[in-house]
TORTORPA-587102 format. One record per atom (N, C-alpha, C): residue number from 1; residue in three letters; atom name; z, x, y. Coordinates in nm, 4 decimals, always signed. Atoms other than C-alpha are relative to their C-alpha. Example, Ala and Ser with C-alpha at 12.3 -4.5 7.8 and 13.67 -1.06 7.14 Angstrom:
<atoms>
> k	r	a	zz	xx	yy
> 1	ALA	N	+0.0000	+0.0890	-0.1190
> 1	ALA	CA	+0.7800	+1.2300	-0.4500
> 1	ALA	C	+0.0000	+0.0900	+0.1200
> 2	SER	N	-0.0060	-0.0820	-0.1190
> 2	SER	CA	+0.7140	+1.3670	-0.1060
> 2	SER	C	+0.0730	-0.0770	+0.1090
</atoms>
This chain:
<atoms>
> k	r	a	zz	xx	yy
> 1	UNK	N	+0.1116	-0.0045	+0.0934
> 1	UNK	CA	-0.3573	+1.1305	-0.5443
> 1	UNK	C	+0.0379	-0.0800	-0.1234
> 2	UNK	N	-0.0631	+0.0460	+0.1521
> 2	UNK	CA	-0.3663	+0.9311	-0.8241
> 2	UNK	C	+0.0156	+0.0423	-0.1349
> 3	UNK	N	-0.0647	-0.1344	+0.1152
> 3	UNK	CA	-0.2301	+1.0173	-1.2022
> 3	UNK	C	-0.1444	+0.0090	-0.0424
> 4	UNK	N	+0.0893	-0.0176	+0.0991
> 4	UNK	CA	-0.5679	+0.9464	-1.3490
> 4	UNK	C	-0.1199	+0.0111	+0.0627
> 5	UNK	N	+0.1012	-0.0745	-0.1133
> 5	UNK	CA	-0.8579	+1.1446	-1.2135
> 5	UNK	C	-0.1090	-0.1023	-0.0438
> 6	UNK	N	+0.1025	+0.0941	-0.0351
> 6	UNK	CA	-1.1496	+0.8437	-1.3128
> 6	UNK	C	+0.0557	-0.1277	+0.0464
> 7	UNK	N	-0.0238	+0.1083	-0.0620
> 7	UNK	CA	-0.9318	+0.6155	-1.1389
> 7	UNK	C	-0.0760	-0.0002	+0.1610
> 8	UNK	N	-0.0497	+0.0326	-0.1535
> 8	UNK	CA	-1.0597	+0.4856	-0.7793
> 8	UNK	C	+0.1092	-0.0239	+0.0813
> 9	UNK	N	-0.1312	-0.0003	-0.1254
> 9	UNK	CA	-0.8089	+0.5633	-0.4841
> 9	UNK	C	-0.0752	-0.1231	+0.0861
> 10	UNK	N	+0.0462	+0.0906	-0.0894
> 10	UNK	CA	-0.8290	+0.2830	-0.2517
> 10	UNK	C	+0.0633	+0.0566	+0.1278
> 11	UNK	N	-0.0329	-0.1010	-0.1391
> 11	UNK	CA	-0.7404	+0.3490	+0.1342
> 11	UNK	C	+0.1219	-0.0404	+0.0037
> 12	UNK	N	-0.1266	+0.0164	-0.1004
> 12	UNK	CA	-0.3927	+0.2100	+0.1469
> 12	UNK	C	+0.0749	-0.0224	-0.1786
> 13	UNK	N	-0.0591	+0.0091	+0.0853
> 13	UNK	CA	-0.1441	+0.2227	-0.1935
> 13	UNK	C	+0.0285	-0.1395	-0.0711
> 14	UNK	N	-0.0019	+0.1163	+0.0277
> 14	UNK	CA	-0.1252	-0.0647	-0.3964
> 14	UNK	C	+0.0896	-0.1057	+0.0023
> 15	UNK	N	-0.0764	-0.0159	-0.0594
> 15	UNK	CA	+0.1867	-0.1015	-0.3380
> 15	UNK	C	+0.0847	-0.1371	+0.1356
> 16	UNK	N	-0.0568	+0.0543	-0.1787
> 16	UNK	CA	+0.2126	-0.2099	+0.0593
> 16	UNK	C	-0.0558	-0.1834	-0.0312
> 17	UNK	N	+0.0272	+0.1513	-0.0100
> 17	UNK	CA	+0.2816	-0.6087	+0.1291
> 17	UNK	C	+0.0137	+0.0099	+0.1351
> 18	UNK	N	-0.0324	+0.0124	-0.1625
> 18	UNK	CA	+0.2739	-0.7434	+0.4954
> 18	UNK	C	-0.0447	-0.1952	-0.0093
> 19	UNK	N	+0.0306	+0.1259	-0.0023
> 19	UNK	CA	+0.2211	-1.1272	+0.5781
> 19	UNK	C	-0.1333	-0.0007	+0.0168
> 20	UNK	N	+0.1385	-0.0411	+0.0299
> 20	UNK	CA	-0.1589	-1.0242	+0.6249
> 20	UNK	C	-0.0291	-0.0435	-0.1276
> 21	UNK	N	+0.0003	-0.0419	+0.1078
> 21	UNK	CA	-0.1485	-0.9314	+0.2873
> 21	UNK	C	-0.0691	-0.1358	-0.0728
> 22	UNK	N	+0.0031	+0.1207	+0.0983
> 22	UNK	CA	-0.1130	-1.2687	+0.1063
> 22	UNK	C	-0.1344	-0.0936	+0.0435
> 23	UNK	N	+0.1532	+0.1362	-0.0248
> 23	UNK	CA	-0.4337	-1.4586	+0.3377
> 23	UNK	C	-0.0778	+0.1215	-0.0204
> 24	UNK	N	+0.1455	-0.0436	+0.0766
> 24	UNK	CA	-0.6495	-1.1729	+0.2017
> 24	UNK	C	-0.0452	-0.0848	-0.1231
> 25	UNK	N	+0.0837	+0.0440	+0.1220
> 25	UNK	CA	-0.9260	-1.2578	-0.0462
> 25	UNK	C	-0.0659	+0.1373	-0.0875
> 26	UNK	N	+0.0628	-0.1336	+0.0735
> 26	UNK	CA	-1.0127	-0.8902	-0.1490
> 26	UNK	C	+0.0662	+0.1211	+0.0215
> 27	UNK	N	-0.0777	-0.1299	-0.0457
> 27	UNK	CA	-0.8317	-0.5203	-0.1234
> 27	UNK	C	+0.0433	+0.0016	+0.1444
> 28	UNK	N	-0.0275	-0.0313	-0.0761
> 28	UNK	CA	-0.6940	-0.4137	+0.2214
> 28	UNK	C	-0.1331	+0.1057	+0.0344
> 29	UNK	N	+0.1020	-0.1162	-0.0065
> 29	UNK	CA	-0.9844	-0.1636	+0.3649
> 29	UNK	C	+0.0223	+0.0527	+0.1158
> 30	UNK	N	-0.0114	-0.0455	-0.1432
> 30	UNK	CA	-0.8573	-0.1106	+0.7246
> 30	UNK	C	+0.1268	-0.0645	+0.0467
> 31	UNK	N	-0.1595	+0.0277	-0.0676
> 31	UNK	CA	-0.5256	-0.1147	+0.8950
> 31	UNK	C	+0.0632	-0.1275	+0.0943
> 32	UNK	N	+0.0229	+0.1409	-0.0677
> 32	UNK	CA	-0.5845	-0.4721	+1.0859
> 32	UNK	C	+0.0275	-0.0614	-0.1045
> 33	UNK	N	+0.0004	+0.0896	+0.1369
> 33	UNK	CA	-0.6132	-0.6169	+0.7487
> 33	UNK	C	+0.1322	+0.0037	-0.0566
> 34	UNK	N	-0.1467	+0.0202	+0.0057
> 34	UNK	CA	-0.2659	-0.5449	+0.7108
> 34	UNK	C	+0.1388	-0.0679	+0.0747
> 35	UNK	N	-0.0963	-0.0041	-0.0936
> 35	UNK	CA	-0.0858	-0.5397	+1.0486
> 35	UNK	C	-0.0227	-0.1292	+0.0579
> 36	UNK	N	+0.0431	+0.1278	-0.1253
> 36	UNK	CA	-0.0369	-0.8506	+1.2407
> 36	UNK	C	+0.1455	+0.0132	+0.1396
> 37	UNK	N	-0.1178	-0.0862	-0.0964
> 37	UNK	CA	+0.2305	-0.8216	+1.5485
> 37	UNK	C	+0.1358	-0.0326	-0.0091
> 38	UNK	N	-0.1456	-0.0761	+0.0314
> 38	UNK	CA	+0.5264	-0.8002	+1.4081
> 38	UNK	C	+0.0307	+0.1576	-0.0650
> 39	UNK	N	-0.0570	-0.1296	+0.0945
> 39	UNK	CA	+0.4680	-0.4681	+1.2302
> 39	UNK	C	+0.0785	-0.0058	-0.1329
> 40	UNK	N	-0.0857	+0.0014	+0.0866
> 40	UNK	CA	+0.6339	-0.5436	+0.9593
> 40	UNK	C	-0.0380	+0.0275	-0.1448
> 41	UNK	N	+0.0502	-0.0402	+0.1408
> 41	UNK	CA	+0.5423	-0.3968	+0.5775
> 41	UNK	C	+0.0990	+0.0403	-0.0798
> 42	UNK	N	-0.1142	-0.0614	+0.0849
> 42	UNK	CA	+0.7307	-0.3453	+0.2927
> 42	UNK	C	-0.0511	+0.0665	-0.1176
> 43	UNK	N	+0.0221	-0.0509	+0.1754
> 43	UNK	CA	+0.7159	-0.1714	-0.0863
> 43	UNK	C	+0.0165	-0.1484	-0.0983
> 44	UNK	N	-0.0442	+0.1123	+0.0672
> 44	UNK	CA	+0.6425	-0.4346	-0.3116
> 44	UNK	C	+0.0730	+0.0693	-0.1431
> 45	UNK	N	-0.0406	-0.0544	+0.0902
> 45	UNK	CA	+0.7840	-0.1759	-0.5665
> 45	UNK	C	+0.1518	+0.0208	+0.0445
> 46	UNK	N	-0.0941	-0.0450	-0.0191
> 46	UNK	CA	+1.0855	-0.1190	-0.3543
> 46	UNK	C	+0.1101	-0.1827	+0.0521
> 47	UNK	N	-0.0727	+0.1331	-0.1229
> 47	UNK	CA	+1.1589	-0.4828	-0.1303
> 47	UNK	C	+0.0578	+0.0312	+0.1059
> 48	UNK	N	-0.0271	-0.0598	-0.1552
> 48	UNK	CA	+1.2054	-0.2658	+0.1593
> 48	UNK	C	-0.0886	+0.0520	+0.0911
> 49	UNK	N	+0.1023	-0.0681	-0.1014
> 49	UNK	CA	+1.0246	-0.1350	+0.4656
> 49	UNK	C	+0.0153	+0.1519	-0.0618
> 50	UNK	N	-0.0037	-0.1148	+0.0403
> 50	UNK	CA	+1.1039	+0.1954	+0.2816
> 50	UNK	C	-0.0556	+0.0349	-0.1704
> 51	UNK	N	+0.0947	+0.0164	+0.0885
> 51	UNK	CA	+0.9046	+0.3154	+0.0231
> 51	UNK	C	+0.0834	+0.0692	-0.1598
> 52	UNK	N	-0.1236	-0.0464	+0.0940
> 52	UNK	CA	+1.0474	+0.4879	-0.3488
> 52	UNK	C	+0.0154	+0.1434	+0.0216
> 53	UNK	N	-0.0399	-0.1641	-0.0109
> 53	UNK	CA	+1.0169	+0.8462	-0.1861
> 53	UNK	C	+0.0926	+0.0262	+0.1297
> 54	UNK	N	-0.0969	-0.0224	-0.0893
> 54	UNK	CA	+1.2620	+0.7267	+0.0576
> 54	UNK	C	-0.0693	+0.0076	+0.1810
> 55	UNK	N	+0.0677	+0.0152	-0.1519
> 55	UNK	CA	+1.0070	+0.6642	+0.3989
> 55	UNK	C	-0.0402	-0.0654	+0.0193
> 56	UNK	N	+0.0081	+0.1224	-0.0599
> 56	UNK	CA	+0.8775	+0.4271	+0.5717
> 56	UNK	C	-0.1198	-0.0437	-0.0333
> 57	UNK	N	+0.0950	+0.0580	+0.0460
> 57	UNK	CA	+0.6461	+0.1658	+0.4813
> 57	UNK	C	-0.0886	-0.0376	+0.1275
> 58	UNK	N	+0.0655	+0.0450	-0.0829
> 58	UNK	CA	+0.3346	+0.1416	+0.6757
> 58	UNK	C	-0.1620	+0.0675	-0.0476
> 59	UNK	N	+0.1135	-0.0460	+0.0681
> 59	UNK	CA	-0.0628	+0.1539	+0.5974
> 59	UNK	C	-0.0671	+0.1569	+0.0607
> 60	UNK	N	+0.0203	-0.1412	-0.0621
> 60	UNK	CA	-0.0956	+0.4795	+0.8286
> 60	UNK	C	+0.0758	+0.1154	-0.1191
> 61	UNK	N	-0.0658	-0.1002	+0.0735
> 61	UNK	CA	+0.1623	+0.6486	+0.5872
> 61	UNK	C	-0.0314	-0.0605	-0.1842
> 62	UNK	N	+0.0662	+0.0524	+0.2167
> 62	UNK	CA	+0.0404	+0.4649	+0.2015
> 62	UNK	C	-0.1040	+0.0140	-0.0154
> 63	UNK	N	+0.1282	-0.0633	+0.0687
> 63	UNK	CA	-0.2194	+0.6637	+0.1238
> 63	UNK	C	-0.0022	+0.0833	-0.1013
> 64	UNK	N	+0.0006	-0.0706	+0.0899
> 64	UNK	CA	-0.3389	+0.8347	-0.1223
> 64	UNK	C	+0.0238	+0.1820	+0.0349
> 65	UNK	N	-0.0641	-0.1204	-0.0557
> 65	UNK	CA	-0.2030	+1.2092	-0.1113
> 65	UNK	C	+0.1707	-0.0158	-0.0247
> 66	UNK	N	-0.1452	+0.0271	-0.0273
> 66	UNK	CA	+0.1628	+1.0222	-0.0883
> 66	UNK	C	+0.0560	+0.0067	-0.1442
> 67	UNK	N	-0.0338	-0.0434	+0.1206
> 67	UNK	CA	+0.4132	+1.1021	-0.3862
> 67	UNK	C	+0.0082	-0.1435	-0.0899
> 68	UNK	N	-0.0062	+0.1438	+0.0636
> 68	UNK	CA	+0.4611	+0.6924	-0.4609
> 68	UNK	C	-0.1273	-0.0643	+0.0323
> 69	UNK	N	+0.1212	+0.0983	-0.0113
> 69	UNK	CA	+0.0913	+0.5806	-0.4134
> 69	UNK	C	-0.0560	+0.0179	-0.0941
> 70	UNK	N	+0.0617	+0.0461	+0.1052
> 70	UNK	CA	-0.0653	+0.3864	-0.6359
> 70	UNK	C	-0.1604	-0.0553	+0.0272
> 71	UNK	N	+0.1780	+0.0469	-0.0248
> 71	UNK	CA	-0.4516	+0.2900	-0.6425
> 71	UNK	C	+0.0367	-0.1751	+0.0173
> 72	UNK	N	-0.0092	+0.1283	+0.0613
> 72	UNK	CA	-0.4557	-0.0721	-0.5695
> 72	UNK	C	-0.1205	-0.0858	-0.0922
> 73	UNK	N	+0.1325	+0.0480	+0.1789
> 73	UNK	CA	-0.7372	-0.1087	-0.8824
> 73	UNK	C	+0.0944	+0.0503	-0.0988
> 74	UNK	N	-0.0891	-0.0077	+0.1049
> 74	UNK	CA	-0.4401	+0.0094	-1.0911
> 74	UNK	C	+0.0417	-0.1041	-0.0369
> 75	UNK	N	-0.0664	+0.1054	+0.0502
> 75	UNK	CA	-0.2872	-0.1940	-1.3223
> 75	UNK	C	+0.1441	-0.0337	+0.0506
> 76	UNK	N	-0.1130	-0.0455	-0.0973
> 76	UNK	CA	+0.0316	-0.3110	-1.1929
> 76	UNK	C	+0.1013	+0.0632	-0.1187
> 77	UNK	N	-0.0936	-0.0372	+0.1170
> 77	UNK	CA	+0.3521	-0.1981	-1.3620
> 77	UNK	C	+0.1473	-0.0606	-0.0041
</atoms>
């Protein structure tokens, strides 16, 4: 959940990079829009497939609810 209750949650933490990622033109909204077949995602907060609460990076698990997700309409930090 995010810290600030009139923030919008988006569906996947702001957070998650994947080679997807970079030929978007707008948010992530669905788990395709991330994954391509290598699987591969990382923390752009961490530079690892593991995230800063110590688990694994992937848009099934960076959601909102999670202890390190961030809205990606947050500012970054």
């Amino acid at each position: 959940m995010s810290s600030n209750p009139t923030e919008f949650e988006t569906p996947f933490c702001g957070e998650i990079r994947s080679k997807k990622y970079f030929m978007l033109d707008t948010l992530p909204s669905e788990t395709s829009d991330l994954m391509d077949p290598s699987g591969h995602c990382w923390c752009h907060h961490t530079q690892q497939p593991i995230g800063p609460d110590g688990l694994h990076v992937l848009p099934d698990l960076c959601r909102p609810g999670r202890v390190c997700y961030r809205s990606g309409l947050s500012p970054s930090t």
